[in-house]
C-alpha positions, 0 to 999 in steps of 0.5 A: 152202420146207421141201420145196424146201430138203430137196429141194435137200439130197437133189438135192445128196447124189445128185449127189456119190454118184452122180458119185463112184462112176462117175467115182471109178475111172477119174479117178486114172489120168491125174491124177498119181501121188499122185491116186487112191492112198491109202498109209495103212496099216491100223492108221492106218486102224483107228485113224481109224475108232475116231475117226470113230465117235467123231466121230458121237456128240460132233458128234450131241451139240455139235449138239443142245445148240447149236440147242436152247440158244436154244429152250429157255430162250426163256422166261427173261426175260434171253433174250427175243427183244428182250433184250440177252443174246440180241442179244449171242449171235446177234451172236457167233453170226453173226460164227461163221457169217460166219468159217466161210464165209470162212475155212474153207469158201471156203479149202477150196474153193479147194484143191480146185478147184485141185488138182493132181489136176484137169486144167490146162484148164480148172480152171487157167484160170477162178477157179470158186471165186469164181464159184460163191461169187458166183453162190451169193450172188446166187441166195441173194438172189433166193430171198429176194425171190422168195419174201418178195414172193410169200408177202406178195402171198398172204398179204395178199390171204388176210387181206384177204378175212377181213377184208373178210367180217368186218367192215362199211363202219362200221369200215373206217378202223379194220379198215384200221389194224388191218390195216397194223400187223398186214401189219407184223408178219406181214412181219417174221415172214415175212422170220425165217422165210425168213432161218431156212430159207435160213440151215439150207439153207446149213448143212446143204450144208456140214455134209454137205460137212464130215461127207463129207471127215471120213468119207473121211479115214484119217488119225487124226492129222488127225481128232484135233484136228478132232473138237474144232474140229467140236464147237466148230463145231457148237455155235455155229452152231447157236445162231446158227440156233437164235436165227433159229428162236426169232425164226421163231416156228415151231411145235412140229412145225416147230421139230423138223424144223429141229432134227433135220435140222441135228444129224444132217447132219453125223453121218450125212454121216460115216457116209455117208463112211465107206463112200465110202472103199471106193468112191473116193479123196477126192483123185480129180477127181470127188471134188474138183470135187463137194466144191469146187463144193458148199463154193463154193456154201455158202460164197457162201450163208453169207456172204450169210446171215451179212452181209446177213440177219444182221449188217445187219439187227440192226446197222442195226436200230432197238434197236442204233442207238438204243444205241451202248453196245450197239452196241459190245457188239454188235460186240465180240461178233461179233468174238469170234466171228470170232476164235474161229472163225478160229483154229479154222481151224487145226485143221479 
């Protein structure tokens, strides 16, 4: 599942890099006057580059703090898996990541995919973005089943075979108990670490998007506010995937892959922008349709991870129906979490 999903990231990168430099020239010929053409002086330019370089670091920064939160003091009583403080903050943390796919990554879409840079047929005439999103959703959901079906089929005959040559016909009730209660616990760690791979995989899609668009911006004025609200952004979805990780109970070696990729995405994206702006302009068509697609695809995925896999689980889960004063510090924290992102929308 790791492989694949890193797999799919590169897939996704090439991609942009590859249709961006072949297309990138020759798009802002019939597009329009303002298509294509950067009227940005050098100074502004220098400027912004100052910034992004800048930007590299402190998002670096937001983003190891904020998945490594969780990790680290996953040994304090008062953050335990099944503790009240850790089911407040990935509460807020999910409402982060439902926001961040609603509000900023599907609107950005839509701009994109709706250019006046792109030709009216057929850009003009389907609604890609919604699609893509719907699409993205529904294949989110069959990767889940396919492989949540698949690893427990395998992993229950693997475990029954054990068993069955460890143990005589004498205790077969009681192995059989054993074995349903411990095929109980071994689901619910499969399906934390599948919602954790998936969840990093829609992440690390739009945190390449986001650290592309930033790297290809040359306005300082925009990047300004924007390494702010990245910040902000970074730090708490990463602790909304840093509490997914814990409850994945992941190995070391695991949990620092996960770790390293998410922190240097969007650092290395940036970076990776940064030389793309030599090579093509972020308003030709090829450039709107790749970041489009790929903030469509991200966005169904997020709000399929942040609604389904997250909020309903926990929210229809024993711990918070059996509690509806925590229920109701649950959903104020979701909330909070959504509104804060929202208004980070504004900036970034």
């Amino acid at each position: 599942m790791a492989s694949l999903k890193n797999l799919g990231v590169i897939t996704l990168l090439l991609f942009s890099l590859t249709v961006q430099k072949t297309w990138g020239k020759e798009d802002a010929d019939g597009a329009g006057s303002d298509c294509g053409v950067s009227e940005i002086g050098s100074a502004e330019k220098a400027s912004a580059l100052k910034l992004k370089v800048i930007a590299i670091f402190t998002i670096l920064i937001a983003s190891i703090l904020g998945i490594s939160f969780p990790i680290i003091i996953r040994g304090m009583p008062v953050f335990k898996p099944d503790g009240i403080l850790f089911i407040l903050v990935k509460a807020f943390a999910s409402g982060v990541i439902l926001a961040t796919g609603y509000v900023h990554v599907l609107p950005d879409s839509f701009e994109c995919l709706t250019s006046p840079c792109l030709p009216e047929y057929p850009w003009a005439k389907f609604p890609f973005t919604t699609f893509i999103a719907m699409v993205a959703a529904v294949l989110t959901l069959m990767m889940d089943s396919v492989a949540l079906s698949y690893y427990r089929k395998h992993g229950m005959s693997k475990r029954e075979a054990e068993n069955d040559e460890g143990c005589g016909h004498g205790h077969g009730h009681s192995h059989g108990v054993g074995a349903k209660k411990l095929d109980e616990g071994a689901s619910k760690l499969l399906r934390n670490r599948i919602i954790a791979q998936v969840l990093e995989l829609g992440i690390v899609v739009h945190s390449v998007v986001i650290g592309l668009s930033m790297g290809a911006s040359e306005n300082a004025r925009t990047i300004k506010p924007l390494i702010a609200a990245l910040c902000f952004h970074q730090f708490f979805e990463g602790m909304g995937l840093g509490g997914c990780i814990l409850q994945a109970e992941y190995k070391a070696k695991m949990k620092a892959v996960m770790v390293f990729l998410f922190s240097v995405t969007t650092p290395i994206a940036i970076a990776l922008g940064i030389a793309l702006t030599h090579v093509c302009s972020d308003n030709s068509p090829a450039s709107l349709i790749v970041v489009g697609v790929l903030n469509a695809i991200s966005a169904g995925l997020l709000n399929y991870m942040s609604l389904v896999d997250l909020l309903a689980a926990d929210f229809m889960g024993a711990q918070l129906q059996s509690n509806m004063k925590l229920q109701m510090w649950a959903f104020m924290a979701v909330l909070l979490g959504v509104g804060g992102m929202s208004v980070m929308a504004k900036w970034a």
